[in-house]
N, C-alpha and C positions, 0 to 999 in steps of 0.2 A: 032310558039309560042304555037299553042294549042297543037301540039307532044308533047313538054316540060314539058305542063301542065299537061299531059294525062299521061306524063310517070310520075311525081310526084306524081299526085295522086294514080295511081296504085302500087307504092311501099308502102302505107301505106293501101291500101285495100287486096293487094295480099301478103300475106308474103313470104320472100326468103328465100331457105335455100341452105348454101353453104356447109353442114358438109358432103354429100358424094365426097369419092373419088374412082375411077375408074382406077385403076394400073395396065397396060401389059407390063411386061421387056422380052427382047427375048433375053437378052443375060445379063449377072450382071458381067462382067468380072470385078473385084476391084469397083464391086459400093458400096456405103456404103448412104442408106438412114438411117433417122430420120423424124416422122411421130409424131407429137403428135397434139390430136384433146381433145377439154375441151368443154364439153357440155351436151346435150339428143342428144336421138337420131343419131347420129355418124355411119355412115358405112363406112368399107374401104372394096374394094375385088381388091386381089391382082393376076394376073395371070403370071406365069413365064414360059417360056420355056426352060431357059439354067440357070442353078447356079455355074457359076464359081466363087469362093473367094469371093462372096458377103455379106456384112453385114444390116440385113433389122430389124430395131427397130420400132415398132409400140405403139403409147403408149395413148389409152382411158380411161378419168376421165370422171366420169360422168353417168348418167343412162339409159339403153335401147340402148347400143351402140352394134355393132357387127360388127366381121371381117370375111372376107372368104379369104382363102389362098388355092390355086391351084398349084402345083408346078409339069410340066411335065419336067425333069432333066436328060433328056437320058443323056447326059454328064457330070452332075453336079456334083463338084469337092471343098470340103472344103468353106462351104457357110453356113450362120447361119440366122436364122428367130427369132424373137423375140417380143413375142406381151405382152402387160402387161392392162389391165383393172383392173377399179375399179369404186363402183356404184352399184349398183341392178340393176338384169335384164340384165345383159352382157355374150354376146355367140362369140364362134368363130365355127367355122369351116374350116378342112383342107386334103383337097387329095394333099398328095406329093408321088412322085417317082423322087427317088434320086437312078441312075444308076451305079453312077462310087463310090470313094472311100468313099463319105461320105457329107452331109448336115442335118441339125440339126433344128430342130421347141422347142422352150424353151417357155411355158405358163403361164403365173403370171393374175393368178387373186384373 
C-alpha cells in the first residue's frame, strides 16, 4: 500500500515526459511509418541502416521540437523521408547516404 502511495505521489512531484522517441530500422523493406507528435519540446532521432521502398512521415506541431535523421543506405533503393514542423524554435538534422539508385529527405517547415 505505501508503494502505491509513493508511486502516486511522485507522479505529481516528478513530472513525465513521453514526447521523445528513439527509432533504429535496419531494414524498411515496404515499411511505411506515420509519426506525428503535438506539443514542446518533441524529439525524434531516427537511425536507419537499410532503405528499401520505405515511406517515413514525421510530422512536429508545436515549439522547441527537433528531429535527427541518420541514414547509412549502402543499399538503399526508392525510399522517401518526410519531416514537416511548425512552431518557433524547430531544427532537424540529417546525415544520409543513399548508395544505390535513389532515397529522398523532403523538409517543411
Amino acid at each position: 500500500m505505501r508503494l502505491l502511495l509513493f508511486s502516486l505521489i511522485s507522479l505529481f512531484i516528478f513530472p513525465i515526459y513521453a514526447n521523445d522517441l528513439d527509432l533504429t530500422i535496419t531494414n524498411s523493406d515496404g515499411t511505411d511509418i506515420t509519426m506525428i507528435q503535438d506539443g514542446e519540446d518533441n524529439e525524434i532521432d531516427l537511425t536507419m541502416t537499410r532503405m528499401n521502398g520505405g515511406v517515413m512521415q514525421f510530422t512536429q506541431t508545436g515549439d522547441d521540437n527537433t528531429i535527427g535523421v541518420v541514414v547509412d543506405g549502402r543499399t538503399s533503393n526508392g525510399s522517401s523521408i518526410t519531416v514537416t514542423q511548425t512552431g518557433d524554435n524547430k531544427s532537424y538534422n540529417a546525415n544520409l547516404y543513399c548508395a544505390h539508385a535513389y532515397c529522398s529527405l523532403t523538409v517543411n517547415q
